[in-house]
C-alpha positions as CSV (number, residue, x, y, z in Angstrom):
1,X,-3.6,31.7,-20.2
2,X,-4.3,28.6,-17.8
3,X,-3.9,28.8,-14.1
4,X,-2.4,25.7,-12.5
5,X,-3.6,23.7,-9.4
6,X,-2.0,21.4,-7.6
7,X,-3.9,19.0,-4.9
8,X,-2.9,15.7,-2.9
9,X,-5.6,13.9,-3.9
10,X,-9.2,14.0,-5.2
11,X,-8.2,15.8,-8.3
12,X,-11.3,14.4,-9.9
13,X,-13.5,15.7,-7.4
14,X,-12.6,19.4,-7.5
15,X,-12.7,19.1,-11.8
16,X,-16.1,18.7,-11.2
17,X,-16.7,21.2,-8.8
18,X,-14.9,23.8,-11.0
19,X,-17.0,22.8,-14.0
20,X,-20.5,22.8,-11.9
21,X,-19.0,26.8,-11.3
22,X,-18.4,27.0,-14.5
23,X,-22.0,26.1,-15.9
24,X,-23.7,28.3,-13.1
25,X,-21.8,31.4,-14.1
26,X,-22.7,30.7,-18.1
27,X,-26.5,30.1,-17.2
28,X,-29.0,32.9,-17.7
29,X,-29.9,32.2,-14.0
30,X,-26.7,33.5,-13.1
31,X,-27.3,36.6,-15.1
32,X,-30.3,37.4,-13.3
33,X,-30.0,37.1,-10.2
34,X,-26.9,39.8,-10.5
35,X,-29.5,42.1,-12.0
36,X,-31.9,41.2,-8.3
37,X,-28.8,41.8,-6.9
38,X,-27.9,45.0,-8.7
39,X,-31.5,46.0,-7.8
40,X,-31.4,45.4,-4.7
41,X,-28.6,47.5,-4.1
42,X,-30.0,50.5,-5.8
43,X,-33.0,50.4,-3.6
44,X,-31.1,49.9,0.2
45,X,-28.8,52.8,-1.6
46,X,-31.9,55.3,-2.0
47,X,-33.2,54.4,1.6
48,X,-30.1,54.8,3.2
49,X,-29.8,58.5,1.4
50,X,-33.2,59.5,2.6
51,X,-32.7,58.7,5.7
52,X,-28.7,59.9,6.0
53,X,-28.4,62.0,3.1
54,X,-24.7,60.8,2.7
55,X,-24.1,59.4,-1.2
56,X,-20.9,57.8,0.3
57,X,-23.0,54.7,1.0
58,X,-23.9,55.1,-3.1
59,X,-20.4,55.8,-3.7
60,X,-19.0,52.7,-1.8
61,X,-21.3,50.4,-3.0
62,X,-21.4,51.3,-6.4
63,X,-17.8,50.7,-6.2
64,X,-17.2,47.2,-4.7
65,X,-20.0,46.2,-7.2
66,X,-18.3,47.2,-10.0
67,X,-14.9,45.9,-8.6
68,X,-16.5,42.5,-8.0
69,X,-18.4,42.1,-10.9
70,X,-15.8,43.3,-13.3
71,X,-12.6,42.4,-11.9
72,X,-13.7,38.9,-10.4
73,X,-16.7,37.8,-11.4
74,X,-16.6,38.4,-15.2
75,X,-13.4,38.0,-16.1
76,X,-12.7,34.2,-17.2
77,X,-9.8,32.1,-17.3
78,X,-9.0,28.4,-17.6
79,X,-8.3,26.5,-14.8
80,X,-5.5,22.5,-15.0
81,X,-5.8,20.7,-11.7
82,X,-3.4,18.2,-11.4
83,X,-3.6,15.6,-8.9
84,X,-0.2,14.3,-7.1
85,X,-1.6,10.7,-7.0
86,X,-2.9,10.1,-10.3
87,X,-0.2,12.2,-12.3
88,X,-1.7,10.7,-15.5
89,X,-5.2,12.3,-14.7
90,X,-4.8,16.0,-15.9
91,X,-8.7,18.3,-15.5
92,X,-8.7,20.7,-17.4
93,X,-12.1,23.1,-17.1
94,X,-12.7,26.3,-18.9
95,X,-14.7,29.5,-18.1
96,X,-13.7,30.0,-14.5
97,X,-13.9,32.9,-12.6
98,X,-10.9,34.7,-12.1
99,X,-11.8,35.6,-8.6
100,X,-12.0,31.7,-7.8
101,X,-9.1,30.8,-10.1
102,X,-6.3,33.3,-9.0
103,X,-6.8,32.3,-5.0
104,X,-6.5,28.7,-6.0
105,X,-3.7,29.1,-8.1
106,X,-1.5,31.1,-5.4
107,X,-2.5,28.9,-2.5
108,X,-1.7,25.0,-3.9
109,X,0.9,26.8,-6.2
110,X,3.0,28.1,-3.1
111,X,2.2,25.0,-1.2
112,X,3.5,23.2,-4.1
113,X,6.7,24.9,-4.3
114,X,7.3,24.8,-0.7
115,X,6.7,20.7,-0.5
116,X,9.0,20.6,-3.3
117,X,11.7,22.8,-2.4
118,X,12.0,20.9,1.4
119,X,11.8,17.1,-0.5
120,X,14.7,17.7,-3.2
121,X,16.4,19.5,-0.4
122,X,15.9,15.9,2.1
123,X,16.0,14.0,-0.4
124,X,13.1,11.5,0.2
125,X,12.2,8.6,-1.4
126,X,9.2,8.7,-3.8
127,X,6.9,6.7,-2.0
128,X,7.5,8.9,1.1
129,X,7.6,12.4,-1.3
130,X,4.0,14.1,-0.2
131,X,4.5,15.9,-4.2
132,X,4.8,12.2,-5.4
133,X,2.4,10.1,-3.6
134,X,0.3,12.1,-1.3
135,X,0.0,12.2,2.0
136,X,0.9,8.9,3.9
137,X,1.9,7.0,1.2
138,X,4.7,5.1,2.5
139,X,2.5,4.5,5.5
140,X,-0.6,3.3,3.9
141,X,1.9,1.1,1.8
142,X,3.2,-0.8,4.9
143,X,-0.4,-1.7,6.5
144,X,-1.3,-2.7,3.3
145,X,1.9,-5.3,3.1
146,X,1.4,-6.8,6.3
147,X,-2.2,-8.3,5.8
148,X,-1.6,-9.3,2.4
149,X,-3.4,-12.8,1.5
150,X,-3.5,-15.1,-1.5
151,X,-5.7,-14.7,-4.1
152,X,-5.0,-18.2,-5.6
153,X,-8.0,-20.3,-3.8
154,X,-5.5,-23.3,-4.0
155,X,-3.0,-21.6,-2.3
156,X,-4.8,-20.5,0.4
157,X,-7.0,-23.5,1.2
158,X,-3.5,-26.5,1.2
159,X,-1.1,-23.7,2.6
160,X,-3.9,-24.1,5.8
161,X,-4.2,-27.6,5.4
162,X,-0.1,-27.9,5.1
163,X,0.3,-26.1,8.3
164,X,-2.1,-27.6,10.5
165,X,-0.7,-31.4,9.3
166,X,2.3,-30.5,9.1
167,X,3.7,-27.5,10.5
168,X,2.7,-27.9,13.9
169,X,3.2,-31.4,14.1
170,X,6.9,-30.7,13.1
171,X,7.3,-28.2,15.9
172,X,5.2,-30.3,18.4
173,X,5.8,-33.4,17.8
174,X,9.4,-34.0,15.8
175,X,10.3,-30.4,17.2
176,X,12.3,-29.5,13.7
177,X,12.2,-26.3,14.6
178,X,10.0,-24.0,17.3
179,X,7.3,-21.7,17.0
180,X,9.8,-19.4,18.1
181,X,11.8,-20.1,14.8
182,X,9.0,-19.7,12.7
183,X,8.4,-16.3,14.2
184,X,11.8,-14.6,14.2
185,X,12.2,-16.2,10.8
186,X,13.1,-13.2,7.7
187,X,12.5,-16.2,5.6
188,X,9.5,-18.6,6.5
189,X,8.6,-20.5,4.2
190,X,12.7,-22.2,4.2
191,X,11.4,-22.5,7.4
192,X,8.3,-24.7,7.0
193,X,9.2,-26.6,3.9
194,X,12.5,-27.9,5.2
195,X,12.7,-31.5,5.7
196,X,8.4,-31.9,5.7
197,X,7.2,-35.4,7.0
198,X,7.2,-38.1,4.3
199,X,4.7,-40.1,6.7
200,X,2.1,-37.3,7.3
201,X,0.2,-35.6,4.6
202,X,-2.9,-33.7,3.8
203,X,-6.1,-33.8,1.5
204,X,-4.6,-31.4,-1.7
205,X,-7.5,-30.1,-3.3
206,X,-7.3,-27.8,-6.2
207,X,-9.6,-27.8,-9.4
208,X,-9.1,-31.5,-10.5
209,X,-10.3,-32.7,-6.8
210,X,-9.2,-33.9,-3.3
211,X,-6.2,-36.1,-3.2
212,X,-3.9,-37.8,-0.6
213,X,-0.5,-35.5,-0.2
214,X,2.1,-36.1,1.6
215,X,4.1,-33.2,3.6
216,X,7.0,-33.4,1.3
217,X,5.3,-33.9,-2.1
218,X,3.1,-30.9,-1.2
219,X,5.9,-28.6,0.0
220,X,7.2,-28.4,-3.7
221,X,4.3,-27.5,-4.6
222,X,2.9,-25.0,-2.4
223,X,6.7,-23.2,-3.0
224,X,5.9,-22.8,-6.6
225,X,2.6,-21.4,-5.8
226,X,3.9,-18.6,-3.4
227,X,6.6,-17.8,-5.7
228,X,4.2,-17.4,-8.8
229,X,1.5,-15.4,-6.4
230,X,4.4,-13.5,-5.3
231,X,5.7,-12.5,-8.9
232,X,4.9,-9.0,-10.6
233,X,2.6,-11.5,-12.9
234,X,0.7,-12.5,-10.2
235,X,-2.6,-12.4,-9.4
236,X,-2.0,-11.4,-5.8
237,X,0.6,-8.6,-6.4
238,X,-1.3,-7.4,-9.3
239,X,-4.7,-6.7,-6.9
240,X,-2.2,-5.3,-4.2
241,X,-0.5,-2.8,-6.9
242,X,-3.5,-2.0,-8.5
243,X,-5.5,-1.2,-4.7
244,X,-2.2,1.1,-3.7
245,X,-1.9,2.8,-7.5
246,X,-5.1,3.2,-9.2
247,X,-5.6,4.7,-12.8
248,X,-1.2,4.0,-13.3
249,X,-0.8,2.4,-16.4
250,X,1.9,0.1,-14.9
251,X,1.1,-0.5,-11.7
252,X,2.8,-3.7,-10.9
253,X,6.4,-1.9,-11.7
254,X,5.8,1.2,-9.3
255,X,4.7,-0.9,-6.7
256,X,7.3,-2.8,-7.0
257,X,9.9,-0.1,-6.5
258,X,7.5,1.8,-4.0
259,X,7.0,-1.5,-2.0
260,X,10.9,-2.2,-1.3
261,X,12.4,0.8,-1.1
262,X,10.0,1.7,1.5
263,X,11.1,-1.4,3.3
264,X,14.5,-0.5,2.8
265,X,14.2,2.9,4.4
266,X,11.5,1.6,7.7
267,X,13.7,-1.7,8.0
268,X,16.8,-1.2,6.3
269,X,16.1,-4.4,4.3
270,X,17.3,-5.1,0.8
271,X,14.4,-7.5,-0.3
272,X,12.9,-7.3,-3.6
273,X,9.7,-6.4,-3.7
274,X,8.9,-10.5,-4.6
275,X,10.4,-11.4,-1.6
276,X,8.4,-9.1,0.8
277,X,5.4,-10.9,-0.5
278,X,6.2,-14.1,-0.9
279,X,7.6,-14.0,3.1
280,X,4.1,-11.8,3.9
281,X,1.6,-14.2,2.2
282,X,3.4,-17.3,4.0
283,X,2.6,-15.7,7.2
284,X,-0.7,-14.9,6.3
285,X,-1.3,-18.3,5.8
286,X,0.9,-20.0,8.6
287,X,-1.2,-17.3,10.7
288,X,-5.0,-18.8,9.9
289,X,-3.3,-22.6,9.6
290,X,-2.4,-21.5,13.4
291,X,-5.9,-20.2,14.4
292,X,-7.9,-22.9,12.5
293,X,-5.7,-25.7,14.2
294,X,-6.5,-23.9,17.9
295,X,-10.4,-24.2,16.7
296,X,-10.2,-27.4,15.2
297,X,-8.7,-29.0,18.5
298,X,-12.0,-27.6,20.5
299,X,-10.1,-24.9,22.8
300,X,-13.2,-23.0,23.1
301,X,-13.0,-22.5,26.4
302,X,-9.7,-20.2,26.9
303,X,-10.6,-17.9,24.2
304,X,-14.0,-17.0,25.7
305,X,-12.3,-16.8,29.3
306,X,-10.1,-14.1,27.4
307,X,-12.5,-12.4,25.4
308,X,-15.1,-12.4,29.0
309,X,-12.1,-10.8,30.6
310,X,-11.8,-8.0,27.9
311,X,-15.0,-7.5,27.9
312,X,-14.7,-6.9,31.8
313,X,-12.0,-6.6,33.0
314,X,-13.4,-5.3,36.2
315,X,-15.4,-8.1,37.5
316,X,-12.3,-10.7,38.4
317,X,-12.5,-9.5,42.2
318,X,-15.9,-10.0,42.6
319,X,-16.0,-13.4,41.0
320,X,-13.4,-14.4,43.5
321,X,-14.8,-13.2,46.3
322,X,-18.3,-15.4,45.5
323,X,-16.4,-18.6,44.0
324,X,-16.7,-21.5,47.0
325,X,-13.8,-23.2,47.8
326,X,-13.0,-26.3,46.6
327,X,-13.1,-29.6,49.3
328,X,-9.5,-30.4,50.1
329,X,-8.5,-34.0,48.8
330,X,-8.5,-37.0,50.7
């Protein structure tokens, strides 16, 4: 008869513990050192008599040796550990002690139940259900979403290019739309491809070279690229899926499901799972087209001034208080 397990994560781990038990209690080491053990005993047993002449103490431990060693240690049983984040991973390892085996079975067994009993009962989601997914699932699952960056190399490199030429020229210049649009914006990249510039453009480079684009010949473009890195097909969902889920066999449709209904229950947002990325991999982007513009136009100086006052944020008073004043204008 096997004994069942039941852990949150790591299953792998404690298989191999189990089976280094396992081999140590079929060696011939093992063996021997209950015999230095059983010795052992015998002699503290004979000293204690001569000296208390009470063969209770022989009694006692004559006992609890023979209760451990025949009701715990020799006894064997097989042990399944199944892991709630790899369900597909099953470890299955022979020749355990039933002393170990038993107290793992009732403790992860009741545990188990208990998590199982209170989630059918609430009713959670399974990328929230700690019997499902773990622990911190869901949560893991959101960080994860909201720094998610292309892996297309073309993508990433014209989608920085595209904002820096034409994004904030749009906003700063023909003021299309404001940063504060772009922001608040549950759909950016409608955002940043409406109406593009068909007088500025950028340097598109992708495997074939560097070429002259303009704004609104690259905005197609860069559209179609999002929306195939955004697809369960794509290369940047499948890393993402495979990074959250690894070892499932389908990965890309779990995460999928995972991905928005977890969204749906944080944010109470009905976006497919596609649409979450796309939106979160046009941020990304829009986000280092924003800091590489800030570094390209040389403003140095503000973001040391704020990274000195972080730094110290206790020296401002006495700066002031050595700073000479300035000569009053004529």
């Amino acid at each position: 008869m096997a004994l069942e397990m039941w852990v949150a994560s790591g299953g792998g781990m404690i298989t191999m513990g189990l089976n280094a038990v396992a081999t140590v209690m079929q060696n011939d080491g093992w063996k021997t050192l209950v015999w230095i053990a059983e010795l052992l005993g015998i002699i503290f047993c004979i000293l204690t008599w001569l000296k208390t002449h009470d063969l209770k103490v022989m009694f006692m431990w004559g006992l609890t040796f023979v209760l451990v060693t025949t009701l715990l240690l020799t006894p064997k049983t097989t042990v399944v550990v199944n892991d709630l984040t790899a369900p597909q991973t099953i470890g299955r390892v022979d020749n355990v002690p039933i002393g170990l085996a038993i107290p793992l079975y009732l403790v992860t067994g009741t545990g188990y139940t208990l998590a199982t009993l209170y989630e059918d009962t609430f009713h959670f989601p399974d990328e929230r259900a700690y019997t499902k997914t773990g622990m911190l699932f869901a949560s893991k699952l959101m960080q994860d979403s909201f720094t998610i960056e292309s892996r297309d190399p073309v993508l990433s490199y014209n989608l920085v290019e595209y904002t820096k030429q034409c994004v904030v020229p749009d906003i700063m210049l023909n003021q299309k739309y404001t940063y504060q649009d772009v922001m608040e914006s549950a759909d950016v990249q409608s955002v940043i491809f409406s109406k593009p510039s068909p007088l500025r453009g950028i340097m598109w480079r992708d495997t074939s070279g560097a070429n002259f684009m303009y704004c609104r010949d690259a905005a197609p473009r860069l559209k179609t690229l999002l929306q195939a890195q955004s697809n369960a097909t794509g290369r940047t969902f499948l890393t993402h899926a495979a990074k959250m889920l690894p070892g499932s066999t389908a990965p890309q449709t779990v995460y999928a499901d995972q991905l928005a209904g977890s969204y749906n229950y944080f944010f109470d947002s009905s976006k497919s799972a596609q649409s979450i990325m796309l939106q979160n991999i046009a941020v990304a982007g829009l986000r280092r087209g924003m800091n590489s513009y800030v570094k390209g136009m040389n403003d140095t100086a503000s973001m040391v001034d704020n990274a000195d006052k972080r730094k110290r944020p206790d020296r401002g008073t006495e700066n002031q208080r050595h700073r000479q004043p300035l000569p009053a204008l004529p």
